[in-house]
KEFIKOL-610615 format. One record per residue (C-alpha): x, y, z. Coordinates in steps of 0.25 Angstrom, whole numbers. Last residue first. Layout:
<setors>
       x       y       z
       X       Y       Z
...
</setors>
This chain:
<setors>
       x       y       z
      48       8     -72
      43       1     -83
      33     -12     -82
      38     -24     -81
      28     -35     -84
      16     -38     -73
       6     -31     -82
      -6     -26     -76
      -6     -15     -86
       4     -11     -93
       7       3     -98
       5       9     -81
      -5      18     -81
     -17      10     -77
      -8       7     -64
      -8      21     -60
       8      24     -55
      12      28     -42
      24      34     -41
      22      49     -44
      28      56     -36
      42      50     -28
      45      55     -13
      42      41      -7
      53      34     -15
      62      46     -10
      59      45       5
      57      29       4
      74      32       0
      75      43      11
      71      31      23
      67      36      35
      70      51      35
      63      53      23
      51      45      28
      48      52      38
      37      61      31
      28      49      26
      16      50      35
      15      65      35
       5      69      26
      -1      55      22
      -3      52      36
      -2      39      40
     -10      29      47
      -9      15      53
     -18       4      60
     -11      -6      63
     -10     -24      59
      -9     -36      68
     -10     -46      56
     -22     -48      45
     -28     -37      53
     -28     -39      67
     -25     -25      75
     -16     -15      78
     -22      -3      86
     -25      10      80
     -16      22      74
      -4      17      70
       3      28      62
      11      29      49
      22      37      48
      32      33      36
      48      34      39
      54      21      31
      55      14      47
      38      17      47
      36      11      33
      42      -3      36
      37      -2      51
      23       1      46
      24     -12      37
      29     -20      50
      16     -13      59
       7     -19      51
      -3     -14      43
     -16      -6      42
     -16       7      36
     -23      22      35
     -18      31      27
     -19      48      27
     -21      60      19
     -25      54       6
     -27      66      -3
     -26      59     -18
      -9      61     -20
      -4      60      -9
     -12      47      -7
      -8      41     -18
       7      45     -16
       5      39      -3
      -2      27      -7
       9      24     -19
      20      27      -8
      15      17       2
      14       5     -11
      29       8     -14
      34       9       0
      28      -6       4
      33     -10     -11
      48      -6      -4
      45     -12       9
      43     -25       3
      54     -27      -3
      56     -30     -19
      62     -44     -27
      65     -52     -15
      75     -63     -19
      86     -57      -9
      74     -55       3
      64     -49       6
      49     -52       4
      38     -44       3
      38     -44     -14
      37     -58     -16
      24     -56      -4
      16     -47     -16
      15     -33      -8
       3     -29      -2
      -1     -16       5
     -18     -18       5
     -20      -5      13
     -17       9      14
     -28      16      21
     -34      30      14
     -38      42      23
     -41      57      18
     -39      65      29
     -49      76      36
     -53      70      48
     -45      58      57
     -31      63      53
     -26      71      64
     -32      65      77
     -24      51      70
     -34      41      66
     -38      31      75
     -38      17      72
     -46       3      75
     -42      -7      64
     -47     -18      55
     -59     -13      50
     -54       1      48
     -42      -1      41
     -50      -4      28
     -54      10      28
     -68      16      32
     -66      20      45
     -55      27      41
     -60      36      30
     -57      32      16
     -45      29       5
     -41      15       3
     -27      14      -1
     -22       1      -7
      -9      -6      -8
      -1     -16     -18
      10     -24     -20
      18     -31     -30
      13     -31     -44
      23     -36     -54
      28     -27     -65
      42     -35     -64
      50     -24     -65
      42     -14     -58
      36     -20     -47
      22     -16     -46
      15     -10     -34
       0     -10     -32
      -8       5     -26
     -23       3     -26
     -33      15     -22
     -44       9     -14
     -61      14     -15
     -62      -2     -22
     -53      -7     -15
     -59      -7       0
     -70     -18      -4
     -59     -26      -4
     -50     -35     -15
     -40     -45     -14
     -40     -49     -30
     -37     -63     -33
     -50     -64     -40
     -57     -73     -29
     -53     -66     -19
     -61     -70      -7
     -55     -84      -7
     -39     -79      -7
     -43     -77       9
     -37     -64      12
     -24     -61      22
     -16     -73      16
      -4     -66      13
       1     -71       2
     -12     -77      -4
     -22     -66      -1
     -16     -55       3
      -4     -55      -6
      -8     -60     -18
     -23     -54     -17
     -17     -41     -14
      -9     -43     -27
     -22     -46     -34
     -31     -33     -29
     -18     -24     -33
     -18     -31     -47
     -33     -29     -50
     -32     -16     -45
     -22     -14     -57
     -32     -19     -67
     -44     -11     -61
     -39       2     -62
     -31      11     -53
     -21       4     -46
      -9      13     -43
       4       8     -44
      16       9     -38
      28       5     -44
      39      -5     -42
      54      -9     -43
      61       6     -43
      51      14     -37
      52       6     -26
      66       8     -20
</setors>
């Protein structure tokens, strides 16, 4: 499973967020052509929501090469990226008292999307790895609830492994027909021992997500030990 090819990382200084900022340019820019390569002069895809963001990157172990990457922004509703793009209700339940963060800017470099016998990782797997860093995030500095916009093929990935998370608006046009999601930090991940025992046991570690500016070397794309 993922612990045993990668790591989660936390980006918390301004090397590291340097990286996040350039994988994103990778994939949203060039592989994915979702942004004009013009506005990003610095090879950084960057947005005024980064700078009150925590940063999560993922780092394959044997390589040290940096292979994916995600974002919480922390907020109320109105004032997440979510809500330019898409009309949502929140659940009767949630909408006072709750402390929201929407998880955004899932990438994964495309040599690592792909299946096949010369594929080096699968997709689903980095997918687990960058949800787990959010949750344990999250558990672990009050944040009661996501937010997220995506298609309905990732929630499909995540819903068939036992996660609940909810539609709660109407799709809409966002780089692709896209919907509005939430889950619910308290119950969101209850099913999943039912589902799928070995996500169970990977999801039931402490302790996983690792500072960057701990780590013994810095930015380096050498092996690092596990």
């Amino acid at each position: 499973m993922f612990d045993n090819n990668y790591r989660a990382v936390i980006a918390d200084n301004d090397e590291s967020k340097a990286i996040h900022f350039n994988l994103r340019y990778q994939v949203y820019c060039l592989e994915k052509k979702f942004e004009p390569t013009e506005r990003f002069q610095k090879q950084q895809e960057i947005d005024p929501y980064d700078a009150r963001s925590i940063h999560f990157l993922i780092q394959h172990r044997y390589t040290g090469e940096w292979v994916g990457t995600a974002r919480l922004v922390p907020g109320t509703a109105e004032s997440l990226p979510i809500a330019r793009h898409a009309e949502f209700s929140l659940p009767a339940d949630q909408a006072s008292g709750k402390t929201l963060a929407e998880l955004s800017r899932l990438s994964i470099l495309k040599s690592f999307r792909r299946h096949g016998r010369e594929t080096r990782v699968s997709e689903p797997e980095i997918l687990l790895g960058l949800i787990r860093a959010a949750r344990e995030y999250s558990n672990d500095h009050g944040i009661d609830s996501w937010l997220f916009l995506c298609r309905r093929s990732i929630m499909r990935i995540v819903g068939n492994l036992g996660m609940e998370m909810r539609i709660i608006g109407a799709p809409c046009e966002h780089r692709g027909i896209r919907y509005p999601y939430f889950a619910d930090m308290a119950t969101a991940f209850d099913g999943i021992p039912d589902r799928s025992p070995a996500v169970a046991a990977m999801f039931a570690r402490k302790n996983t997500l690792i500072p960057y500016s701990s780590l013994h070397s810095r930015g380096s794309r050498q092996p690092l030990a596990a």
